[in-house]
Backbone as a ProteinNet text record, in pm:
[ID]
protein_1_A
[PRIMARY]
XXXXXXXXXXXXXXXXXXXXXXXXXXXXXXXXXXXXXXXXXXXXXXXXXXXXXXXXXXXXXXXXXXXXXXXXXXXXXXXXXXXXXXXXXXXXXXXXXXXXXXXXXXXXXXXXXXXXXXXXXXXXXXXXXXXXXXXXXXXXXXXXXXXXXXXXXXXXXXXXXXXXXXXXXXXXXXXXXXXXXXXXXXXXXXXXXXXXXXXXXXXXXXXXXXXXXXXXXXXXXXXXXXXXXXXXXXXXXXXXXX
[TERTIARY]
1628.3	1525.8	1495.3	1363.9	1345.8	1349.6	1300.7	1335.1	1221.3	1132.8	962.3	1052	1109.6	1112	1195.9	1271.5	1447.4	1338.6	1253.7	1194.4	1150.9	1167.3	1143.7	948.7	907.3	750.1	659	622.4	591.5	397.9	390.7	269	220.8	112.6	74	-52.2	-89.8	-200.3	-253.7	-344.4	-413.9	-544.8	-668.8	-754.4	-858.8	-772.4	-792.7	-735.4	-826.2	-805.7	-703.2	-770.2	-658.9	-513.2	-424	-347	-302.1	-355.9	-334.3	-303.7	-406.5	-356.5	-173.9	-210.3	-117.1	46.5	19.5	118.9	216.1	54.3	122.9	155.3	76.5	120.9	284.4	340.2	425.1	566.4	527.5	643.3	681.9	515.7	549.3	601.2	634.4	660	818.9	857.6	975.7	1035.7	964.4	1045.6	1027.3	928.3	921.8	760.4	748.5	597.1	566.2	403.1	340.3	174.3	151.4	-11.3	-82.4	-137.1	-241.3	-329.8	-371.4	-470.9	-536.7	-665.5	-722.7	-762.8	-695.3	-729	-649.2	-675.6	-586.6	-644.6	-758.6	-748.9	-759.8	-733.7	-685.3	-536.8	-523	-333.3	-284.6	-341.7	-322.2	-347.2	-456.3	-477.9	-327.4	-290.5	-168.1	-40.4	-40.9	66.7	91.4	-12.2	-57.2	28.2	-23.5	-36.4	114	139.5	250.7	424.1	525.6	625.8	645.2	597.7	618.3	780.9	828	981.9	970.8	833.4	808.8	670.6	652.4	494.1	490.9	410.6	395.4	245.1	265.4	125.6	103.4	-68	-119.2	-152	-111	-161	-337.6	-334.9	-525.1	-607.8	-615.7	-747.9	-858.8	-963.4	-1071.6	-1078.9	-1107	-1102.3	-950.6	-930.1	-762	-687.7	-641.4	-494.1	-386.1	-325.4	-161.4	-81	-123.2	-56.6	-50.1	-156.7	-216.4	-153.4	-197	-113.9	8.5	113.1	243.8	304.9	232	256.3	240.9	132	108.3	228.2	248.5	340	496.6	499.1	637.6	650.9	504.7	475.6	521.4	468.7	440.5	581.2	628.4	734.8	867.8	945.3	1076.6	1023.3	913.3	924.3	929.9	990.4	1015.2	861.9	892.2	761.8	760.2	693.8	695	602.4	559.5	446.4	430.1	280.4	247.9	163.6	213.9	148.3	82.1	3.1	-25.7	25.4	66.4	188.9	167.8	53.3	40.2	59.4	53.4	34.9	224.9	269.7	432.3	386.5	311.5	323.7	281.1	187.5	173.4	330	397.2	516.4	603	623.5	714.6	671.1	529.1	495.9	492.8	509.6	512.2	628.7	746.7	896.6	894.5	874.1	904.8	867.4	781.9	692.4	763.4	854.5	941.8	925.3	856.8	846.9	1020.6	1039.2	1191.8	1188	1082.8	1075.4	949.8	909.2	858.8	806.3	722.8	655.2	547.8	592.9	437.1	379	267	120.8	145.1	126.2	121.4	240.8	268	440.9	488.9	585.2	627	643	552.5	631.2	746.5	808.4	942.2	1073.2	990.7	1037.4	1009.4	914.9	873.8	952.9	1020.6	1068.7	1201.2	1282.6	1386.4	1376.7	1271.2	1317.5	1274.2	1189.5	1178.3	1351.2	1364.9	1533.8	1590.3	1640.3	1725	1666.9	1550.3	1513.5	1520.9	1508.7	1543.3	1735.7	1765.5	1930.5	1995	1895.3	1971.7	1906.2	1770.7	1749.1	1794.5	1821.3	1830.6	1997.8	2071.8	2227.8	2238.8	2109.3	2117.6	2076.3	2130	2116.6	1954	1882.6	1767.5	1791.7	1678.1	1635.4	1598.1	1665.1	1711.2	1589.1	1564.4	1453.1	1294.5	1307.6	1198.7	1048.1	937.9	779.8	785.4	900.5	853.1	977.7	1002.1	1102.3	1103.2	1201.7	1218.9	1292.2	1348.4	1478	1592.1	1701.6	1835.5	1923.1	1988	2135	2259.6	2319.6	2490.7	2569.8	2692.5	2796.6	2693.4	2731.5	2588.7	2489	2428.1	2307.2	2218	2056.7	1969.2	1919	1847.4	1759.7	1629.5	1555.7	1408.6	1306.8	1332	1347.4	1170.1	1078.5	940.8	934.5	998.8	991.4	1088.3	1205.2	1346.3	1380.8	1440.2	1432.9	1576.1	1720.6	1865.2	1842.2	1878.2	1890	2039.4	2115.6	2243.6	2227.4	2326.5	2334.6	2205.7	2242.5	2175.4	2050.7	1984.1	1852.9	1814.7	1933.8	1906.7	1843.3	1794	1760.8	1856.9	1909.7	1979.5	1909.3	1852.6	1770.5	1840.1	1785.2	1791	1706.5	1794.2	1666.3	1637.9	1498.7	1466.4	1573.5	1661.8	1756.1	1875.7	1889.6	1972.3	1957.3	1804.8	1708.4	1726.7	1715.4	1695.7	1829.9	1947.3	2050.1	2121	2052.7	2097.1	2043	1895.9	1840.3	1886.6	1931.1	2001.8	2177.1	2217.9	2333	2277.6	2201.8	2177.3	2112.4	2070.9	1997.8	2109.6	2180.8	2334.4	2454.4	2451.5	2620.5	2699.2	2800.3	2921.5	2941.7	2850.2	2836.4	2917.8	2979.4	3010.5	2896.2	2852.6	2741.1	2852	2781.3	2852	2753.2	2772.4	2710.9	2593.2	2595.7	2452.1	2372.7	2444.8	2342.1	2253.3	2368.3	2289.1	2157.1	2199.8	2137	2008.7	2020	1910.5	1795.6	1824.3	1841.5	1751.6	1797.9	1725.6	1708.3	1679.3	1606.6	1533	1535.7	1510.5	1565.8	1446	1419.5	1443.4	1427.1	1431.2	1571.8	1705.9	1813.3	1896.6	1976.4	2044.4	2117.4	2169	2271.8	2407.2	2411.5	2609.7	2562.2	2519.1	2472.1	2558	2668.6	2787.4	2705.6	2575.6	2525.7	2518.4	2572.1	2555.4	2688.2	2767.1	2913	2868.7	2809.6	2782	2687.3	2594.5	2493.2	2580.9	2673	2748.5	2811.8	2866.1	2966.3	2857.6	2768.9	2713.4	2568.4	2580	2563.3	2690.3	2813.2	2901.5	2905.8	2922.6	2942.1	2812.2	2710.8	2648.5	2661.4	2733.3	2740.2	2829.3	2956.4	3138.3	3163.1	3245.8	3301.9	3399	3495.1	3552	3521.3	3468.8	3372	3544.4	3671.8	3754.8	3802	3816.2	3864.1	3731.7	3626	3535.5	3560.8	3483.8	3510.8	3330.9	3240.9	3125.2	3109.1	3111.4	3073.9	3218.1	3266	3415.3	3383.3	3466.6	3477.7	3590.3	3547.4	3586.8	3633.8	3754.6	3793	3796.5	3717	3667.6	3560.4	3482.5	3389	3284.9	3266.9	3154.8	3158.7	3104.6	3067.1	3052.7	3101.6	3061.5	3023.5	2889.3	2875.5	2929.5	3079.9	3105.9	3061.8	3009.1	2935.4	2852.2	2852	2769	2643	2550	2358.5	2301.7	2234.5	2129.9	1977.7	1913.4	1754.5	1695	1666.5	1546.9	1407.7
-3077.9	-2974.6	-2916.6	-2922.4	-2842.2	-2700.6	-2658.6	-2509.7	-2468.6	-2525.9	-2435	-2421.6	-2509.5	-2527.3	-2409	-2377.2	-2301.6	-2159.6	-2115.7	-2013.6	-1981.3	-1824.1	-1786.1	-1749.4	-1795.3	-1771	-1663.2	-1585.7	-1473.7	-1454	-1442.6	-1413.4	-1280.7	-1228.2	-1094.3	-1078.5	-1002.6	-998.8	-862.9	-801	-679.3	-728.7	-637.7	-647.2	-591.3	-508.9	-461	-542	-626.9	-691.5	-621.6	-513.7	-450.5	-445	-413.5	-437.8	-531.2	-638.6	-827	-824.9	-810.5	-822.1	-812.9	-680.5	-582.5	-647.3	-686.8	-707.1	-864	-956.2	-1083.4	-1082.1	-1010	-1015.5	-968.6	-862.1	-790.7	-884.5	-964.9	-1021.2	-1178	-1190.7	-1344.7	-1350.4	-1276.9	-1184.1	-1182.7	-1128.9	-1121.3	-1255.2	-1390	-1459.9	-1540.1	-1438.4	-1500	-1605.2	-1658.9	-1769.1	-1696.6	-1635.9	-1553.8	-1654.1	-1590.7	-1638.2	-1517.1	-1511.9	-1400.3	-1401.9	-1307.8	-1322.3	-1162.9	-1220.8	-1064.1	-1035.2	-1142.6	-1100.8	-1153.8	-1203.7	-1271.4	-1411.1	-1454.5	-1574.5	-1670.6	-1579.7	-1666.2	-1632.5	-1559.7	-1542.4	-1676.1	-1685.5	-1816.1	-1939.3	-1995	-2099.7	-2093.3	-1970.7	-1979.6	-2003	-2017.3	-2010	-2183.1	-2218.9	-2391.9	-2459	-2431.7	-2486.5	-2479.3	-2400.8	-2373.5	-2336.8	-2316.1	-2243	-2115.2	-1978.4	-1872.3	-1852.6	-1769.6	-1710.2	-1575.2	-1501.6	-1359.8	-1305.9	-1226.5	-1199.6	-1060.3	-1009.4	-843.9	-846.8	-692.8	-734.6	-557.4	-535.2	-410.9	-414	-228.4	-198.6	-219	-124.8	-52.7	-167	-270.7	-380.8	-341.1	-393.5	-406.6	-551.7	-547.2	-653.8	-661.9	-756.3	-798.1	-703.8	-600.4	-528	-564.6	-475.1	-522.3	-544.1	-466.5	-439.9	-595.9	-624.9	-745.7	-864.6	-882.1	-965.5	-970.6	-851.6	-902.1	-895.3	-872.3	-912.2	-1091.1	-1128.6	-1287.6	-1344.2	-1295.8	-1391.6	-1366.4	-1250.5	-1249.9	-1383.1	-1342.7	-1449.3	-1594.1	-1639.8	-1759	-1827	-1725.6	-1774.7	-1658.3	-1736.4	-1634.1	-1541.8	-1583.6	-1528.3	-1385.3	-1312	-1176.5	-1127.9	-973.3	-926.5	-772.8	-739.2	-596.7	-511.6	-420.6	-378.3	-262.7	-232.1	-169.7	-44.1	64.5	133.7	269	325.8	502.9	630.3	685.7	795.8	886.8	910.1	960.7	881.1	739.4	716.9	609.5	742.5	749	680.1	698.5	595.7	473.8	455.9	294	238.9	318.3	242.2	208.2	316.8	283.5	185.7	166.1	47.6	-74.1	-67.3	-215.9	-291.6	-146.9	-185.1	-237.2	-173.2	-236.6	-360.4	-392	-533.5	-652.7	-575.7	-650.1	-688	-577.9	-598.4	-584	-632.3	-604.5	-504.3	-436.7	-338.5	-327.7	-143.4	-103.2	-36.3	-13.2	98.8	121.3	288.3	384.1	377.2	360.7	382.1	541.6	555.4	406.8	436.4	285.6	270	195.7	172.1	100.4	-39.2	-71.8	-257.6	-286.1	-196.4	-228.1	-237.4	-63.4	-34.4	-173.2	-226.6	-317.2	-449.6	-502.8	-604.4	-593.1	-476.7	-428	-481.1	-410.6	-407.2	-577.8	-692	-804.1	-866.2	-854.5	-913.8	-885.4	-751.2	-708.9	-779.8	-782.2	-810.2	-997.3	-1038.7	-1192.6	-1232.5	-1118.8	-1147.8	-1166	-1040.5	-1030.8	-1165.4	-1168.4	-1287.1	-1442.4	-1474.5	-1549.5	-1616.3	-1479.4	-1505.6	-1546.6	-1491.1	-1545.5	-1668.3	-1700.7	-1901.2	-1847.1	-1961.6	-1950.2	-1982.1	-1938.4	-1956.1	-2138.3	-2177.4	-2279	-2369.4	-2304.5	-2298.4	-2415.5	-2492.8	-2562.2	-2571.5	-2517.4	-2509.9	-2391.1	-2319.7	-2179.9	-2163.4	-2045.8	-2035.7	-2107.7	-2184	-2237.7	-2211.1	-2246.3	-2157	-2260.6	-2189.9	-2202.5	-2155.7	-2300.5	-2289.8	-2298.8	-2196.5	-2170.4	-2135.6	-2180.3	-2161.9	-2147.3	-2017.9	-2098.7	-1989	-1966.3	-1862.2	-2008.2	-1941.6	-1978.2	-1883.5	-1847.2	-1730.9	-1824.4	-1718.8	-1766.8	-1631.1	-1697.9	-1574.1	-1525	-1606.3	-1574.7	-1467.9	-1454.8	-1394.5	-1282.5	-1327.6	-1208.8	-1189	-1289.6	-1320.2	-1413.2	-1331.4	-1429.9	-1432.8	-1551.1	-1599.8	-1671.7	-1633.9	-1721.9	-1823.1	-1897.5	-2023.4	-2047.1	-1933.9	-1837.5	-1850.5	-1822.7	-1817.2	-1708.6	-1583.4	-1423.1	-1345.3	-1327.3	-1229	-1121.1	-1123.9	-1020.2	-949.2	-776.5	-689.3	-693.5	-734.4	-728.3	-605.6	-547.2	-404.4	-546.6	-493.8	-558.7	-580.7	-471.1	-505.5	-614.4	-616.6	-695.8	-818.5	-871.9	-971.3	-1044.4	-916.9	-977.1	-1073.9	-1022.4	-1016.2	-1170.1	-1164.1	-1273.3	-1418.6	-1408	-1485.2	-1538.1	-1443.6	-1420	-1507.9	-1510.2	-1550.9	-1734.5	-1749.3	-1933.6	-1948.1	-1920.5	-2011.8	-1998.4	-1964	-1988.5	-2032.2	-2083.8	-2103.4	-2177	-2116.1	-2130.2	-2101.7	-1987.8	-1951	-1800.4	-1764.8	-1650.1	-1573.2	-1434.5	-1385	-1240.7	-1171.1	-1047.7	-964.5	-862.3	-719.8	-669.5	-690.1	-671.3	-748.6	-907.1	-1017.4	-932.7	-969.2	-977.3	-828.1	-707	-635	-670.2	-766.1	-841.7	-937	-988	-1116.1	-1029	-932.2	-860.5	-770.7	-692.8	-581.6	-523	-615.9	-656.4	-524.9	-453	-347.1	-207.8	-241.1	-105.2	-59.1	-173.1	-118.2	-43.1	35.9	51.9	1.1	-25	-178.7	-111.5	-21.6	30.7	114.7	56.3	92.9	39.6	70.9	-5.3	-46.4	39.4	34.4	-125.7	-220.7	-359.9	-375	-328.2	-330.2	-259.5	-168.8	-139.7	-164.8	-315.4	-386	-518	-516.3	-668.6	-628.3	-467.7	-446.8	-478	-422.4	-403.2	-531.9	-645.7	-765.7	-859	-795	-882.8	-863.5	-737.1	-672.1	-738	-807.6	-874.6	-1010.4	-1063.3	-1264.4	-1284.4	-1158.9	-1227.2	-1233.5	-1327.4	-1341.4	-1181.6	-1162.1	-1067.3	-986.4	-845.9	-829.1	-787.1	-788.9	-698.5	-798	-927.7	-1070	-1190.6	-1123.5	-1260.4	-1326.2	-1397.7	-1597.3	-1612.7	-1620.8	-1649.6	-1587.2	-1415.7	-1339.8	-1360.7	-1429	-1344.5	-1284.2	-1167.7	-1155.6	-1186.9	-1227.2	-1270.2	-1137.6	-1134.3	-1006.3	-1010.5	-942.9	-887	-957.2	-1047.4	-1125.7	-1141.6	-1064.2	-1005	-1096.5	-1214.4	-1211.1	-1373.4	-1458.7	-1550.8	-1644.4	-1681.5	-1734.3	-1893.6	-1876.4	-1951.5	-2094.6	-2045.1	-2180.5	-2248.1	-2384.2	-2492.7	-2444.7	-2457.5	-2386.2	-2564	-2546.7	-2663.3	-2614.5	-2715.8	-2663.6	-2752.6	-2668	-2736.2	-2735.5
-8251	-8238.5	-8375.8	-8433.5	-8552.9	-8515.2	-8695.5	-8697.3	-8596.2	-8612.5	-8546.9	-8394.2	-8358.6	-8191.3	-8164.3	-8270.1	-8198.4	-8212.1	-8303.5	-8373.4	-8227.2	-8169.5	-8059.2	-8030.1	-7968.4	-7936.9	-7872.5	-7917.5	-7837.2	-7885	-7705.7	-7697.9	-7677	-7773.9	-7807.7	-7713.5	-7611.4	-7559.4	-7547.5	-7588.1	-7635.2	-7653	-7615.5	-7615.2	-7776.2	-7836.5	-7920.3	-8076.6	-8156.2	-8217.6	-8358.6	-8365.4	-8474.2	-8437	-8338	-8285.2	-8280.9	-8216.2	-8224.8	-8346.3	-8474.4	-8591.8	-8675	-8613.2	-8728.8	-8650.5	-8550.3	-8413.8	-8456.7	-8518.2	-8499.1	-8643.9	-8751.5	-8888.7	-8906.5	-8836.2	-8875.6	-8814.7	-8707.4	-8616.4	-8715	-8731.5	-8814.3	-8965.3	-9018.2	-9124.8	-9100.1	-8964.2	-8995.8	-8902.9	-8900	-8809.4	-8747	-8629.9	-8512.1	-8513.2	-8453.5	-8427.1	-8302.2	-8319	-8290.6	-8238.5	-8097.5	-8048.7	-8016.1	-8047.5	-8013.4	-7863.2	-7794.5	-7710.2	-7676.7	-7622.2	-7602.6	-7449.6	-7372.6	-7193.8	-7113.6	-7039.4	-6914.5	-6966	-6953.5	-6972	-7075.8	-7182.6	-7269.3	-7323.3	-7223.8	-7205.2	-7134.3	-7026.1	-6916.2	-6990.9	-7106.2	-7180.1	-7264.5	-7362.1	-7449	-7356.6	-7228.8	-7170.4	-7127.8	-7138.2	-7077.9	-7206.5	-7304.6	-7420.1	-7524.8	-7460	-7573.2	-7478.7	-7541.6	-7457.8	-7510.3	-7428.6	-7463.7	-7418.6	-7544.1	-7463.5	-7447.2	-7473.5	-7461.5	-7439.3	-7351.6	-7338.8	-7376.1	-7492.1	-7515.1	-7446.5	-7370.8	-7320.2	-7287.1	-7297.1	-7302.6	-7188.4	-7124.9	-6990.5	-6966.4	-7106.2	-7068.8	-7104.5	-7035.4	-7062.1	-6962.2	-7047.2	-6988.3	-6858	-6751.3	-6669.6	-6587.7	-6594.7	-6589.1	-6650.8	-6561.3	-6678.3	-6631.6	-6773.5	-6810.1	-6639.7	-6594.6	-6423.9	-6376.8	-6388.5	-6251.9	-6325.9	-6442.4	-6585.6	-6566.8	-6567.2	-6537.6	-6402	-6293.6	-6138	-6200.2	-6200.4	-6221.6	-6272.8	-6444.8	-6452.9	-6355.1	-6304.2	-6238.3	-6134.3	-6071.7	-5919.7	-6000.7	-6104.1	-6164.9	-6252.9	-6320.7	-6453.2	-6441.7	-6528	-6606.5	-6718.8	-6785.2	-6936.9	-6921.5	-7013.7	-7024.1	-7067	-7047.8	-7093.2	-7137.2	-7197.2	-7291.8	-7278.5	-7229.6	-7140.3	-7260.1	-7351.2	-7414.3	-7296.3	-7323.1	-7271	-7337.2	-7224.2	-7341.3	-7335.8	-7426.4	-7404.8	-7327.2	-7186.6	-7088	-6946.5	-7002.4	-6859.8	-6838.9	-6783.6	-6698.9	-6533.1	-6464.9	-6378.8	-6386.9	-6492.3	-6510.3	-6592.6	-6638	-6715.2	-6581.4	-6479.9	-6388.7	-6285.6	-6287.5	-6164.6	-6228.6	-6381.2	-6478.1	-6445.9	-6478.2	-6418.3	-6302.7	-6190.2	-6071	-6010.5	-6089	-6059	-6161	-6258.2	-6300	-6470.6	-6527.8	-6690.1	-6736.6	-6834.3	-6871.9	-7023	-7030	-7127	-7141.9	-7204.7	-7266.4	-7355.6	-7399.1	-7578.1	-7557.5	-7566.4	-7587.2	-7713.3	-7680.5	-7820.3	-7845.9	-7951.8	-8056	-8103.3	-8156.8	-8158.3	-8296.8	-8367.2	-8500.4	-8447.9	-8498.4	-8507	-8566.6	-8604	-8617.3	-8534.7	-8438.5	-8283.9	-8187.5	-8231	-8118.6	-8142.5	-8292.3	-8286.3	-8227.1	-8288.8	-8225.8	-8080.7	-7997.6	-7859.6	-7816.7	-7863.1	-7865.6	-7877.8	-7936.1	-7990.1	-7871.1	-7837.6	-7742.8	-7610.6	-7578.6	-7459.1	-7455.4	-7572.3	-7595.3	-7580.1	-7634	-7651.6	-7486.5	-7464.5	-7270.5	-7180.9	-7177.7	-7091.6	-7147.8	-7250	-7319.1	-7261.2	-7206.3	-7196.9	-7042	-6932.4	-6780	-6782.5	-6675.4	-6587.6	-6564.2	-6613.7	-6518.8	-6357	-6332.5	-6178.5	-6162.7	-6053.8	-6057.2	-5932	-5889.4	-5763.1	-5813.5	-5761.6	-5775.3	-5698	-5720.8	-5644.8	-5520.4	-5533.3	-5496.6	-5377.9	-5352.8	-5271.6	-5125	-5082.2	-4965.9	-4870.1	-4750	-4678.2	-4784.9	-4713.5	-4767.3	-4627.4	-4653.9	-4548.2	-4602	-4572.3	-4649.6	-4500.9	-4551.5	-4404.8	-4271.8	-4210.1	-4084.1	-4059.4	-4191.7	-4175.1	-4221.7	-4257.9	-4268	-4355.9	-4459.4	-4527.6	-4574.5	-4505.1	-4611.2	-4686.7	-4798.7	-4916.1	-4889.7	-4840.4	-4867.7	-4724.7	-4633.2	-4504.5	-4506.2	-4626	-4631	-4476.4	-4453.3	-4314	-4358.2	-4289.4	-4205	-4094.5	-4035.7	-3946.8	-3942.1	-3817.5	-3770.2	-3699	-3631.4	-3574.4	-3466.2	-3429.1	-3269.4	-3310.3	-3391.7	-3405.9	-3461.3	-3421.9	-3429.4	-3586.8	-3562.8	-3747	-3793.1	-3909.8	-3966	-4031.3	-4033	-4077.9	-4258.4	-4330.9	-4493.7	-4527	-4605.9	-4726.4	-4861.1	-4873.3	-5019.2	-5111.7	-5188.6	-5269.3	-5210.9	-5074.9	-5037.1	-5033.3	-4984.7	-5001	-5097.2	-5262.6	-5356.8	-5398.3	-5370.8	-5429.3	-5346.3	-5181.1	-5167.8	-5224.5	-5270.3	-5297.8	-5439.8	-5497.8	-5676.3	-5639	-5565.5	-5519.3	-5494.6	-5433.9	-5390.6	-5441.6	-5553.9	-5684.6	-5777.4	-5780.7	-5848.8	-5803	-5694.7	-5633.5	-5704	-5697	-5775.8	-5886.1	-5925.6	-6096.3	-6119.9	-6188	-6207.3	-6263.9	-6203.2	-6237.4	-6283.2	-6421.6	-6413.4	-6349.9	-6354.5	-6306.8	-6326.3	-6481.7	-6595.6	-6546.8	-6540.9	-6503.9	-6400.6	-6290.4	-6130.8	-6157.2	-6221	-6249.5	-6284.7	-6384.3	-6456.8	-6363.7	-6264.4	-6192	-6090.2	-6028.6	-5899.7	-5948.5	-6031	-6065	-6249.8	-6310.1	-6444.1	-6537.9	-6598.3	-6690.6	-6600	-6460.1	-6422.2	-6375.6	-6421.8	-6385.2	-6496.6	-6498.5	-6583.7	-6628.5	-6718.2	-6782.5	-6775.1	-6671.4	-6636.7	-6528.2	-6427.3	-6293.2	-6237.1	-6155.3	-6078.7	-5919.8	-5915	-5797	-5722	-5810.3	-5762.2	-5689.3	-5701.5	-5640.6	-5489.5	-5483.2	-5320.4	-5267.6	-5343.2	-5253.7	-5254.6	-5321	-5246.3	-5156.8	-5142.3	-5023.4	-4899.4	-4936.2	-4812.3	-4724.2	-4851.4	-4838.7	-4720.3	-4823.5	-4788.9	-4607.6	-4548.1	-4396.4	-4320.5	-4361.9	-4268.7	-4285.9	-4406	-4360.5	-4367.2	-4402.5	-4415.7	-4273.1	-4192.3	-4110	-4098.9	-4249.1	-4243.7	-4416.2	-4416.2	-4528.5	-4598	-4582	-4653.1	-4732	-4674.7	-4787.2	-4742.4	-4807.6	-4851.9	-4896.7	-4800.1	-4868.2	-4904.7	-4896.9	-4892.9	-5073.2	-5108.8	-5221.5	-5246.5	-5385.5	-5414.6	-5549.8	-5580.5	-5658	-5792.2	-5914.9	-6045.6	-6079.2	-6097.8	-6193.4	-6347.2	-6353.8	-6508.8	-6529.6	-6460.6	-6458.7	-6340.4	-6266.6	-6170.5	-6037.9	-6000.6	-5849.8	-5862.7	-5764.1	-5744.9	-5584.3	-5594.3	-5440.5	-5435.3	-5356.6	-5336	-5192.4	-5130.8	-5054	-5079.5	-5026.4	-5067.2	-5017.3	-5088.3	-5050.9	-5027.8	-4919.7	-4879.1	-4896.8	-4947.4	-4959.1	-4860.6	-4748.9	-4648.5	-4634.2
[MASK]
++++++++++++++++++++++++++++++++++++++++++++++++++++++++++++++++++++++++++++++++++++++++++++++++++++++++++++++++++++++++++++++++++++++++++++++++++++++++++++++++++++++++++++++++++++++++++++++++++++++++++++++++++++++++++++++++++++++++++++++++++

């Protein structure tokens, strides 16, 4: 692999060309290989064309915004993303999060602040298993449930449905695209809930408890979730893709 290839790729999308500028001058300067874009669709052409490992991307566009932009790529890809926003608008930062940006920076901001948080947000996704899942989620059979992640829908032998909350959903689905992997804490943090978790939120320890009490035979010595001590969680059953 040459240097260009290992050199991390990040796509700049802002509608506002001074920005683009000052954005891709300052990153390529220190490093990184930099594409520019000024909308959605010629965000979607740089995404064809090239391998992004990072998407910075502005809320306030004209047409297509930052919102709808990073719903897409969530629906579509892994790549991380950096949601530029404006130092009033606090609910567009928190609905960026929840839809799954893994960071953001208020305008107007230091490109220096911004490479910083590029790195960090490259260092962390860079260290999870990708998602292993091929042409979009399918069911999955482990010991003798059934889950189908597009319906968030268990099902047992019986036929019966087991009621899942979203986070539980997420977490099982984060579990059978990894089996048999040791996931730590941060990860799984990472995995089902991106930027909007806290990175020492133990709160993942009482969505496996309470994962574990609807598919363990017995939730006090799981066999299905075990846990790795000092090393977070591992799904031990064989996963079938039907």
């Amino acid at each position: 692999m040459s240097d260009m290839e290992r050199t991390p790729h990040v796509l700049v999308v802002d509608d506002h060309r001074d920005i683009r500028d000052l954005v891709a001058k300052y990153l390529t300067k220190h490093g990184l290989r930099v594409t520019a874009a000024d909308g959605g669709a010629t965000m979607r052409q740089a995404l064809k064309a090239s391998a992004i490992d990072l998407v910075v991307l502005d809320i306030m566009m004209p047409g297509e915004d930052g919102l709808s932009l990073c719903r897409h790529l969530r629906e579509t890809t892994d790549v991380p993303v950096i949601l530029l926003t404006a130092m009033a608008e606090e609910t567009d930062r928190v609905v960026g999060l929840e839809i799954g940006a893994d960071d953001y920076l208020t305008k107007p901001f230091n490109p220096r602040e911004l490479l910083a948080r590029i790195k960090a947000v490259l260092r962390r996704t860079q260290s999870l298993p990708r998602q292993r899942t091929a042409g979009g989620p399918q069911r999955l059979r482990f010991d003798r449930w059934t889950f189908d992640p597009n319906r968030r829908e268990l099902l047992d032998r019986a036929g019966t449905a087991v009621p899942l909350s979203t986070a539980e959903a997420r977490l099982l689905a984060t579990f059978l695209d990894h089996p048999r992997m040791v996931l730590s804490r941060d990860q799984l943090l990472d995995l089902t809930q991106g930027r909007a978790a806290k990175m020492f939120d133990r709160s993942i320890d009482n969505q496996v408890s309470r994962l574990r009490r609807k598919i363990e035979d017995d939730p006090k010595n799981p066999t299905l979730i075990q846990t790795v001590w000092g090393g977070g969680y591992s799904f031990a059953a064989q996963v079938e893709r039907l």
